[in-house]
N, C-alpha and C positions, 0 to 999 in steps of 0.2 A: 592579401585579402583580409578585410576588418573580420573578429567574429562573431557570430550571429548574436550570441550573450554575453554582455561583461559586466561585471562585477567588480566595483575599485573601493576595496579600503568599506565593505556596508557594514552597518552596524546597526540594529534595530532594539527599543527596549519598548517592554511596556510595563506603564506605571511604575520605572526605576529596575526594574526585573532584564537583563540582558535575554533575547533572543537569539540573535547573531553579533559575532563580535568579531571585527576589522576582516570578513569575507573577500577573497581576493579570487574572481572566478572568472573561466574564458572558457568557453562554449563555440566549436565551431559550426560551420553549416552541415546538416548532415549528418551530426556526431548522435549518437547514442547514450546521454550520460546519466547514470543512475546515482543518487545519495544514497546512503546507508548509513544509520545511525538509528539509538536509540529512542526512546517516545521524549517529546522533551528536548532534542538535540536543534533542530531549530528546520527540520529540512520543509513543513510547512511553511515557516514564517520565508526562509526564502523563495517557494515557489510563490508567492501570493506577491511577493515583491519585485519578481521578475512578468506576474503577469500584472503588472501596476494595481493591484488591488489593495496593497500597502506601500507608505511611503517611507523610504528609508529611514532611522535618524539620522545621520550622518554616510557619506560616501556617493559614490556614483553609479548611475545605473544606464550599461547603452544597450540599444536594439538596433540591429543592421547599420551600425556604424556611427548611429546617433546615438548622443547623450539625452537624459530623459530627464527634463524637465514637469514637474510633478504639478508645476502650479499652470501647467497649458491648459486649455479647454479642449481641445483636439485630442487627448488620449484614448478616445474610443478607436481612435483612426491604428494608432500601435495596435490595440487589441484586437482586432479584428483581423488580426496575420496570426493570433494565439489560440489555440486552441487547448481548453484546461478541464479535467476529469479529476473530481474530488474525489476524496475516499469512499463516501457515502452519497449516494447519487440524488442531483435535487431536481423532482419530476413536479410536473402539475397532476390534480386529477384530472388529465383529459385521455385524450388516446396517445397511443404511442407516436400516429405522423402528428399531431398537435404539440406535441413537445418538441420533435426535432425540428419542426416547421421553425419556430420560433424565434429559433436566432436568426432564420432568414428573412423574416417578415420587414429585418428593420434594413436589408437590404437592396432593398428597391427588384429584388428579381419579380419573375412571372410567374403564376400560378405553374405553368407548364416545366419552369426551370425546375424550381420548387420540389415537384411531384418525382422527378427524374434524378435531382439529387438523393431524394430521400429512399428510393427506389437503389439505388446503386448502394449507398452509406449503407441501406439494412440489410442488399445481399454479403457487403463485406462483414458485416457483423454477425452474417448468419440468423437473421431474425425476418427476411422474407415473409410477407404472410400477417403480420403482425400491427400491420398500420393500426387494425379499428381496435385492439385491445386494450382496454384501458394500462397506462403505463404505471400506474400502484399495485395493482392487480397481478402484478409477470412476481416470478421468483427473484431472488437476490440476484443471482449470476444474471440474466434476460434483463435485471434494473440497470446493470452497471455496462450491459451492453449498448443501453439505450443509452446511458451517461455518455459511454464513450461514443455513440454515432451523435451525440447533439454536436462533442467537440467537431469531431469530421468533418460533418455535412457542409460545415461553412469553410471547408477544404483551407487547416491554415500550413503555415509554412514551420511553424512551433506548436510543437504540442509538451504541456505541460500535466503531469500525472500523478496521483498522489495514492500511494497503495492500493491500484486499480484493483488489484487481484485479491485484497485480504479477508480472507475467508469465507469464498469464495469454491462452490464446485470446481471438480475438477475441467469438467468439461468445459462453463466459463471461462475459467483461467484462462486453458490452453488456447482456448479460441482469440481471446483478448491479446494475449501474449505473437500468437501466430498475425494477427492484425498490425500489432505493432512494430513487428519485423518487418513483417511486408511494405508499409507504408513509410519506413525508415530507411530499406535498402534500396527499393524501386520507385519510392514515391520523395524519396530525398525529403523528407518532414524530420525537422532534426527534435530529436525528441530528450525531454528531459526527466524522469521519472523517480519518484522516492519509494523506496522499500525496506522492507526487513526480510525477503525470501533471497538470499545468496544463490541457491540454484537458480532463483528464476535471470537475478544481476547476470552470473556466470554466462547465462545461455544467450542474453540478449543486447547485455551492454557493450559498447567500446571502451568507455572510460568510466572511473567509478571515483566516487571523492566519499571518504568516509567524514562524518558531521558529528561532533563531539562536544557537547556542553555548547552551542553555536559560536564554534572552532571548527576550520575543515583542519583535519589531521592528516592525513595523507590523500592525493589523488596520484591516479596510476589509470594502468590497465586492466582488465579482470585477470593476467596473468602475474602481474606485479603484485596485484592489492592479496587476491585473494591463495598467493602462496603462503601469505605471511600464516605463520601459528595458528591454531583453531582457538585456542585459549589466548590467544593474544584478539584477534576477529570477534570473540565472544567478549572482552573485557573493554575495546573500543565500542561495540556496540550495547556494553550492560544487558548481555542475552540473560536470560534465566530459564529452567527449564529444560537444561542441556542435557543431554543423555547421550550414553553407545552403546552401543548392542550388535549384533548378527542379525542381519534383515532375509527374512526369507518370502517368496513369493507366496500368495495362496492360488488358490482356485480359482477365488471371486474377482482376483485384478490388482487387489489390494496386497500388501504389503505388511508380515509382521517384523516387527523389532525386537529381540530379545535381549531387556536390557539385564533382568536376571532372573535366576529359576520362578521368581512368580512374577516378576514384573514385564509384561508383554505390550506391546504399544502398535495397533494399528496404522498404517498411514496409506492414504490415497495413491501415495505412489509406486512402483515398479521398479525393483533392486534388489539385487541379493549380495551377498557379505559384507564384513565390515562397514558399519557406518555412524555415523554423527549427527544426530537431530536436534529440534528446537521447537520446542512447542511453546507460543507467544499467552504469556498469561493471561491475556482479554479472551481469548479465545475459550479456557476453562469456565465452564460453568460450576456452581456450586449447590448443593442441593443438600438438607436437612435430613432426608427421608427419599428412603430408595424406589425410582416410578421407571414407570415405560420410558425411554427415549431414543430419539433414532441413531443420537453419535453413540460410534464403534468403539470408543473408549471411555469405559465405565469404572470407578475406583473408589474404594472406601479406606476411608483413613482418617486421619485426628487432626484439629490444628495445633500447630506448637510455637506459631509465631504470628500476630497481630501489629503490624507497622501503620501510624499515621500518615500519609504523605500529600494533608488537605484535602482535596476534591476528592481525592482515591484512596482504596482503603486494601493495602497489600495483606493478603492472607497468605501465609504459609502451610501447605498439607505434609505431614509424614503417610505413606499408604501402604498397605501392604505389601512385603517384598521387599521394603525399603530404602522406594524412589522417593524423592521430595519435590514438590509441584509450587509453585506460587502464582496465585491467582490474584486480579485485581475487582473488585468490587466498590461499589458507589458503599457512600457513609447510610445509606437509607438502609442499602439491603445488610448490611452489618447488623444496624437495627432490629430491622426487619425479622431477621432470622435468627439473633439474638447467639451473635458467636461467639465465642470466648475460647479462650486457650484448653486444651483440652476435652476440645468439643466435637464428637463421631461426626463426622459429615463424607457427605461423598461427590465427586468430584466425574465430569462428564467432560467430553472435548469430541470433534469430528473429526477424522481419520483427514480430511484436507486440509486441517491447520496445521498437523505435523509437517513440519521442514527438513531438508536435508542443510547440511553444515558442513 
């Protein structure tokens, strides 16, 4: 049997700049496959290329056995088996059933088909109830579940995912996550997913292809891939943020980590002893001056490191206790807040963005 996805020899650049380079990938029916790599590694540029929305520079791309020819006019017909959930969900201002409706308008169904898809799609998302509410208006986790029913609803055979889950309640996660099993072991939708949460890869993948400077570097299984070193895993994916500690449960559901007698670190999740985290530095916010906030992890400390890296402007924190944090920030808010090396600031994160590793 052909597989569902292949990938021969892609290579993508923009303006001279390498994205992916000589990708060599095979995707069965059915499979489960998750990227992991760092920001940067290329694992967007190839799902956008698998769902024909970029065209390769060089190399070949099949879909169920066919070769994909970029210059047809018929490529909506491939797309219409794919179903794709961006990091950041793109909704209209209307209501919620007016967004999923959407992609089926252009498919000749009946109002009645229509109604009963969308009706089934939002019990599997768990959002029941929810047709007339405007879809701007729902919290982050409720947005990216509506993301994920637009892909559904038009029931494809691929579905293509791009850090569904990042940063993200817990309660969306799990539910997202639970969907995604579901619809991949019973519903045979062979699915292809990019991440940076390892526990989430562990729980859900078949196979995992780690994506490195757009190079896959090794593909395995989640018992091949994710034996290798934690210091080797963290250096293929450029993690930063790394900590251990003694995780102990609390009260509330949550999760402390004691990485040292002052350094303590909440997380969303549910573990006790030994462990290894990651808290993804988009996720820290940065703040001047000490206010109300509702993320469980609150921290004062100094910069001691200011890197250029263009668009983005890496900040390095030392905080109390003696942990070191690196955050990323736009060149405005640098500006903006007027940071410099040696500058008190305090630093905020949600107990959901801490990882296990």
């Amino acid at each position: 049997m052909c597989a569902h996805v292949e990938m021969r020899g892609v290579s993508k650049e923009f303006y001279g700049k390498v994205a992916l380079d000589n990708v060599d990938l095979s995707v069965q029916y059915g499979d489960f496959f998750a990227l992991v790599g760092p920001n940067g590694a290329g694992k967007t540029t190839l799902l956008r290329i698998i769902d024909l929305l970029e065209k390769p520079s060089s190399g070949e791309v099949w879909l169920d056995g066919e070769r994909i020819d970029y210059s047809r006019r018929d490529l909506h017909v491939f797309r219409r088996k794919i179903g794709f959930v961006p990091q950041r969900p793109i909704l209209f201002n209307a209501s919620v059933f007016d967004n999923i409706a959407y992609g089926l308008k252009f498919r000749g169904l009946s109002s009645h088909e229509i109604k009963e898809r969308i009706k089934r799609t939002l019990d599997l998302v768990q959002l029941s109830g929810f047709e007339r509410r405007n879809a701007l208006k729902l919290s982050g986790g409720e947005m990216q579940r509506v993301s994920l029913a637009q892909a559904l609803v038009t029931e494809p055979r691929l579905l293509l995912l791009d850090e569904p889950t990042s940063n993200l309640d817990p309660k969306s996660a799990s539910i997202i996550e639970k969907v995604l099993l579901d619809i991949n072991t019973h519903g045979m939708v062979t699915v292809i997913m990019a991440s940076h949460d390892l526990q989430q890869v562990k729980n859900l993948a078949k196979r995992i292809a780690i994506l490195n400077r757009g190079r896959i570097v090794k593909i395995g299984s989640p018992n091949e891939i994710l034996v290798s070193p934690i210091d080797e895993l963290a250096e293929y994916m450029r993690l930063e943020n790394v900590f251990s500690g003694f995780s102990r449960v609390t009260e509330y559901g949550t999760s402390v980590i004691e990485v040292s007698e002052e350094l303590k670190i909440e997380a969303a999740f549910i573990k006790t002893g030994p462990i290894r985290i990651h808290v993804p530095p988009e996720s820290i916010t940065l703040l001047t001056e000490k206010v109300p906030t509702s993320a469980r992890n609150f921290f004062e400390g100094e910069i001691f490191e200011i890197s250029d890296q263009g668009n983005i402007i890496k900040v390095r924190v030392r905080v109390r206790g003696g942990g070191e944090f690196t955050a990323k920030i736009t060149r405005k808010s640098l500006e903006e807040m007027k940071l410099n090396i040696g500058k008190r600031i305090f630093i905020s994160f949600k107990a959901s963005s801490v990882k296990i590793i």
